[in-house]
N, C-alpha and C positions, 0 to 999 in steps of 0.2 A: 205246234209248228215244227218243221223239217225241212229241210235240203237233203235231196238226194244227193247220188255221187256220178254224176253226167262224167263225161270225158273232158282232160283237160281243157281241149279248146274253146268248150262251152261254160267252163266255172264259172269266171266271172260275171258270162251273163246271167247267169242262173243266179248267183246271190244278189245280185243288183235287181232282178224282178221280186223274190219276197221281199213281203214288206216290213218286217221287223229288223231284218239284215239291213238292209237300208234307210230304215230311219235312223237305227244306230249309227250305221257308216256316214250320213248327211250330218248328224250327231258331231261326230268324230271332225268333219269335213270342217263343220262351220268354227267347232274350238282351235282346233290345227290351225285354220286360216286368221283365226284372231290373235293365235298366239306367234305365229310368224310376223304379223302385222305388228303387235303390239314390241315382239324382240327389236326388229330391224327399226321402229320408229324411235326405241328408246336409245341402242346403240347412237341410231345418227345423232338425238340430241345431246349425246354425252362425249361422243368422239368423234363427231365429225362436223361439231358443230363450231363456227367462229368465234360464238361467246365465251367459251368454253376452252379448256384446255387441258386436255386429262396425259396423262404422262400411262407407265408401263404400270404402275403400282396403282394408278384410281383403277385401268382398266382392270387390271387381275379382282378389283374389290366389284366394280360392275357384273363381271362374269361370277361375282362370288352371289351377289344379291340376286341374280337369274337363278343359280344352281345349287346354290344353298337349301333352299324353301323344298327340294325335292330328296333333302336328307334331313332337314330338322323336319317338316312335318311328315315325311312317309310313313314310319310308323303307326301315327295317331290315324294316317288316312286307312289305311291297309287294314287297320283293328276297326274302323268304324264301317267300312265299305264291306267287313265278314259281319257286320251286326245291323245296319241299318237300308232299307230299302236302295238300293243304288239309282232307282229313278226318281228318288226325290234327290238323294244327291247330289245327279248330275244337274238337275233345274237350279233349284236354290244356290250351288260352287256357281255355278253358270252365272247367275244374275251377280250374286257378289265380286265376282271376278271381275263384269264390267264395273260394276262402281269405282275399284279398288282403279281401275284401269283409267276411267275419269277423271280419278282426285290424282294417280301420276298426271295426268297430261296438267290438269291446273299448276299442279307444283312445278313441271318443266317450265311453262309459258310464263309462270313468275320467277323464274327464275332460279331455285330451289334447287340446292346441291349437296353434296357429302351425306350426311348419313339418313337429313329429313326425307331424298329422294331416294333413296338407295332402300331404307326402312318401303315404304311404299312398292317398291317394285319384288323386295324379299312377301310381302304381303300376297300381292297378287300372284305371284309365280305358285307361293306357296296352295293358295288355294285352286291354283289350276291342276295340283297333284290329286285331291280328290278327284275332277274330272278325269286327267289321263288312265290313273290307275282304274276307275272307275268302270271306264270303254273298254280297258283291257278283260280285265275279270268279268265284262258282263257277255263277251262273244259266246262261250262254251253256251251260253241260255238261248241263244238266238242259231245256232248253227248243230249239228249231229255232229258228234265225237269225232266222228269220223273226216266230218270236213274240215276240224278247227284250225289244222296248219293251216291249210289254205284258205281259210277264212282270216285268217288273221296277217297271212302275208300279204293279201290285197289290201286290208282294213290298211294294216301299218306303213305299208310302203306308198298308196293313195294318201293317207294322211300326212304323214310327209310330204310327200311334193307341193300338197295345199297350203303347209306350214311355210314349204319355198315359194307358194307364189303368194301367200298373206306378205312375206317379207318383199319382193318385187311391189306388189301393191303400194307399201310403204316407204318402197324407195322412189317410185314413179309420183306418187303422190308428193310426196316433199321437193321434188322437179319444182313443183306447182306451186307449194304455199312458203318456197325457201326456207333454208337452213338454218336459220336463227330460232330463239327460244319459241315465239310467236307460232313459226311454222312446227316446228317440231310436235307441239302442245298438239296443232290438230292433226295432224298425224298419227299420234298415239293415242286422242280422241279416239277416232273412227274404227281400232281396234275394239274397242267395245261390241261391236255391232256382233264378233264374234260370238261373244260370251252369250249377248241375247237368240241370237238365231239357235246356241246349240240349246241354252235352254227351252225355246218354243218348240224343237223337233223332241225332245226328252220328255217332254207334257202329253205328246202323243200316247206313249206305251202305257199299259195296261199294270194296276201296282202288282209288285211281285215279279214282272216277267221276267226281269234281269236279274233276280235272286239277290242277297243268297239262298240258297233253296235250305239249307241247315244253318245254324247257328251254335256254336259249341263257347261264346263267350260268355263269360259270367254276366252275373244281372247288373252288377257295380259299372256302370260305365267307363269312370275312372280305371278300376281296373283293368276292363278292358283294351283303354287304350294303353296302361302302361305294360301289359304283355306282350303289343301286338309285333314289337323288334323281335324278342326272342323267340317268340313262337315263331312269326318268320323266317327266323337263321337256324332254326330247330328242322323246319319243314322241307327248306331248304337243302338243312346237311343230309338229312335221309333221303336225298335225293340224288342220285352220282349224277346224271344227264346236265339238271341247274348247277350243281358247282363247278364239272366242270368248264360249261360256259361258264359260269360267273370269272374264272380265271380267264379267260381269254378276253373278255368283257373288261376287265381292269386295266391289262396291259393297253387294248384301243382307246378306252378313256383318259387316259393318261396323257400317250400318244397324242391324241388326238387335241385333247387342251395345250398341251406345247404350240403346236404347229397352227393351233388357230390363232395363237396372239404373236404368234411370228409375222402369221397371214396380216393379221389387220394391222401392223405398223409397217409392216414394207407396203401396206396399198395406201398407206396416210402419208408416208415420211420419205417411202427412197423410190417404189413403181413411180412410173411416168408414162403416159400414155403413150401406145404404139399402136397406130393402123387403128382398125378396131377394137383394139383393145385398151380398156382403160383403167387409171387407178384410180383411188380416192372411193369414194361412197358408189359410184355407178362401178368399181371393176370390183368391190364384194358382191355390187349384186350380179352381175356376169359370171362371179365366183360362183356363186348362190345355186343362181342357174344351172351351169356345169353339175355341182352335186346334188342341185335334184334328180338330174338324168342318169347320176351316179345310183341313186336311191330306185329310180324307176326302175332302170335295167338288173338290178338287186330282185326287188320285187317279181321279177319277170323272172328269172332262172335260179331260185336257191332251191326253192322244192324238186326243180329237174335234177340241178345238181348234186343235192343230197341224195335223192334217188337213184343217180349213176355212179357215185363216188363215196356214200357214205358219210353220216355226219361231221367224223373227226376229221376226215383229207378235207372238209370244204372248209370248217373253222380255221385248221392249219392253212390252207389256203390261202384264205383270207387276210391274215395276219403278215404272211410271208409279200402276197401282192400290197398289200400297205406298205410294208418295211421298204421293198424297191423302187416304189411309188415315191414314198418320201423321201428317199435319197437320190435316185438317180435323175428324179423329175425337182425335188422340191428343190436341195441342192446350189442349181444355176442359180436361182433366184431370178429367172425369166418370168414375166406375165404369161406367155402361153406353156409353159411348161406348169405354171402353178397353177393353171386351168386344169391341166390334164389330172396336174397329182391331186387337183379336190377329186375330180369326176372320177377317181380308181379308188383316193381314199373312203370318202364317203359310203362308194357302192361297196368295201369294203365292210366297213361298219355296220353297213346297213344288214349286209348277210350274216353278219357275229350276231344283232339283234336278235334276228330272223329266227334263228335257229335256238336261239334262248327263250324268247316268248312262246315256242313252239313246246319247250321241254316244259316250261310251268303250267303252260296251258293243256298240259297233256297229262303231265306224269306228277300234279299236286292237287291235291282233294280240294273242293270247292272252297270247302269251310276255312281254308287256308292260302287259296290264291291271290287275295285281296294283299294279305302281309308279304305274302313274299314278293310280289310284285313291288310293294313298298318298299322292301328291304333292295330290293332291285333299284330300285332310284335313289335308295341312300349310300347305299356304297360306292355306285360308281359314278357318281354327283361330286359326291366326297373327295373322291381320287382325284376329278378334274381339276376340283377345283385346288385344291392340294399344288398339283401340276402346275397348273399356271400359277399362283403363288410365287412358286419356288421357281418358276423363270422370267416372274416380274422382278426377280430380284437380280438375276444375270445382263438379260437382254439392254443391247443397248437401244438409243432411242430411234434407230431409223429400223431395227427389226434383223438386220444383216449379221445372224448367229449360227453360223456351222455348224458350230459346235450342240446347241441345242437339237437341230435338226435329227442330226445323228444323234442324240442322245432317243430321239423318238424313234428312232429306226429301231435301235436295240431295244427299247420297249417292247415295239412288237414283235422281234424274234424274241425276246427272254418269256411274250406272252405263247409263243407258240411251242415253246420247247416246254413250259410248262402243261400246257395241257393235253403235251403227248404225254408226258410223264404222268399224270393223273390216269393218264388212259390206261399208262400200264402197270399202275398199280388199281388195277380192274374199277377205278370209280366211278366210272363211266359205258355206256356201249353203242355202237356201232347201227343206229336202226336207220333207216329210212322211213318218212313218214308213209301215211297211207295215201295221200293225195299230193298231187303237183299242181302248183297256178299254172292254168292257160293264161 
């Protein structure tokens, strides 16, 4: 199977008629929407619920049992996804995930808190990292070398938006069964359904198709997984393209955990609705919103723009439009201003991604993309969660920190000034991909 290289304006239609491209992409579609589902049902029932009363410190541990699972287990996922078929993978993560997804909502609707539910949700997160990693490293088998960037910017930036509208789903849906334990439970119920649809479209593909096409692990399983971090960080450093993203990738990560736990106590504790606009559990998901459209229009113009600008001007870019984003938008502390700085921040982030999964997916041997991909979600998981931590400790309880704000601004100039300086001690260079998303 193949994909030509059509002109832009016809890309996406063209991967979306083969059919291996898009079973994977439905793949991708239906876990993204269970995992947006499953985040926004669990958040409401832990912060936005009236049983419930979580302060700046349970939430930093919340955000930690989401984002943790994608640095303790990435390694073992990344060593296993370069040694074991990835379409039994993705089936079996797939089913397991909804169970694990299940036995949360039971423990929400009875009640269940501190570390019994928190354990349970590090569970399932954990094992959606075989899945995510999983979709990643298996595009290069389904698309020509040649189409991968932009196989992978429609795959990522569509998967995304599904993730924001699983999360809408589960806010509109909690409208319905209310905000107490009871309603929550089913809520994060019906995020299941993810996990099974991605695994029924994963049963389709043919063994082997999604590779690995080589295997260079030892026979020891154990072994194998206990190499697969440093082979990772091994694969990765011979790699100038991925480190220096990876550096620009930290600073957003960072950044970016700051200002999302700023986000979510000014919409719980000091926002107050205006006009259309609201706070509380319905203006994150207006938030939501916003930085899907931030992630869409990402999707839609980084291949252009790396093409007319050059990899390094877009990353710096990037970094630089967050930094004014977040201060001269987030700053006020306005509800329409904090609209705007998601929809720049997000679309921000989403082009640093962009342009990262493009470089592993390009310039690291098969036999190795599983790890570093993992190493990719251990590091800069790690950093967030790190980040917000260490501003659950500052922040007071209605969110109203200036001071932190700015502290995220400099983040991402101190990330953009770094990865010019890597550039110019030559660790890096300057390409254009070969394709642009129509």
């Amino acid at each position: 199977m193949t994909i030509s290289a059509p002109a832009p304006p016809r890309l996406a239609r063209t991967f979306v008629r083969d059919h291996d491209f898009r079973r994977l992409l439905f793949t991708r579609f239906s876990a993204h929407w269970g995992n947006g589902m499953y985040q926004a049902g669990l958040a409401g029932a832990v912060l936005f619920n009236p049983e419930r009363a979580a302060d700046a410190l349970a939430m930093a541990g919340g955000f930690a049992a989401l984002l943790l699972p994608y640095s303790l287990v990435g390694p073992f996922a990344g060593a296993l996804l370069d040694r074991w078929d990835r379409r039994k993978v993705l089936i079996f993560a797939s089913l397991l995930r909804s169970l694990t997804i299940l036995a949360t909502a039971v423990a929400v609707g009875t009640g269940a808190a501190g570390i019994g539910l928190f354990s349970l949700a590090l569970a399932s997160e954990g094992i959606s990292r075989f899945i995510g990693s999983g979709l990643s490293a298996s595009i290069p088998h389904v698309v020509e070398k040649k189409s991968v960037v932009a196989a992978n910017a429609f795959a990522a930036t569509w998967g995304s938006v599904l993730a924001v509208v699983g999360g809408g789903c589960a806010i509109g849906l909690r409208a319905l069964t209310g905000a107490d334990d009871a309603g929550s439970a089913w809520v994060t119920a019906v995020a299941a359904l993810g996990g099974i649809g991605a695994a029924v479209l994963a049963s389709g593909f043919t063994r082997g198709l999604l590779g690995p096409s080589t295997v260079d692990e030892p026979s020891n399983p154990a072994l194998a997984v206990a190499r697969g971090l440093a082979d990772g960080a091994k694969a990765a450093w011979r790699t100038p393209s991925v480190t220096a993203g990876f550096v620009a990738l930290f600073a957003h990560r960072a950044s970016y955990g700051i200002s999302l736990l700023v986000t979510v106590l000014l919409m719980r504790n000091h926002f107050t609705d205006a006009g259309i606009f609201r706070a509380g559990m319905a203006g994150l998901g207006q938030m939501a919103a916003f930085a899907g459209a931030g992630i869409l229009v990402a999707g839609l113009l980084t291949a252009r723009l790396i093409r007319l600008l050059g990899r390094v001007r877009v990353v710096v870019g990037a970094l630089v439009l967050a930094a004014v984003a977040q201060s001269a938008l987030g700053l006020p502390m306005l509800v329409p201003a904090a609209l705007v700085a998601a929809f720049l921040v997000t679309g921000a982030g989403q082009v640093l991604k962009l342009c990262v999964d493009s470089s592993v997916q390009l310039d690291v041997a098969d036999e190795a993309r599983g790890r570093v991909f993992a190493l990719y979600d251990t590091l800069f998981n790690l950093t967030q969660v790190a980040a917000v931590s260490l501003a659950a400790t500052v922040i007071p309880a209605d969110g109203r920190s200036p001071g932190l704000l700015i502290a995220a601004t400099v983040l991402y100039l101190a990330g953009a000034a770094a990865h010019l300086l890597a550039v110019r001690k030559g660790r890096t260079t300057d390409t254009a991909p070969p394709m642009a998303l129509g």
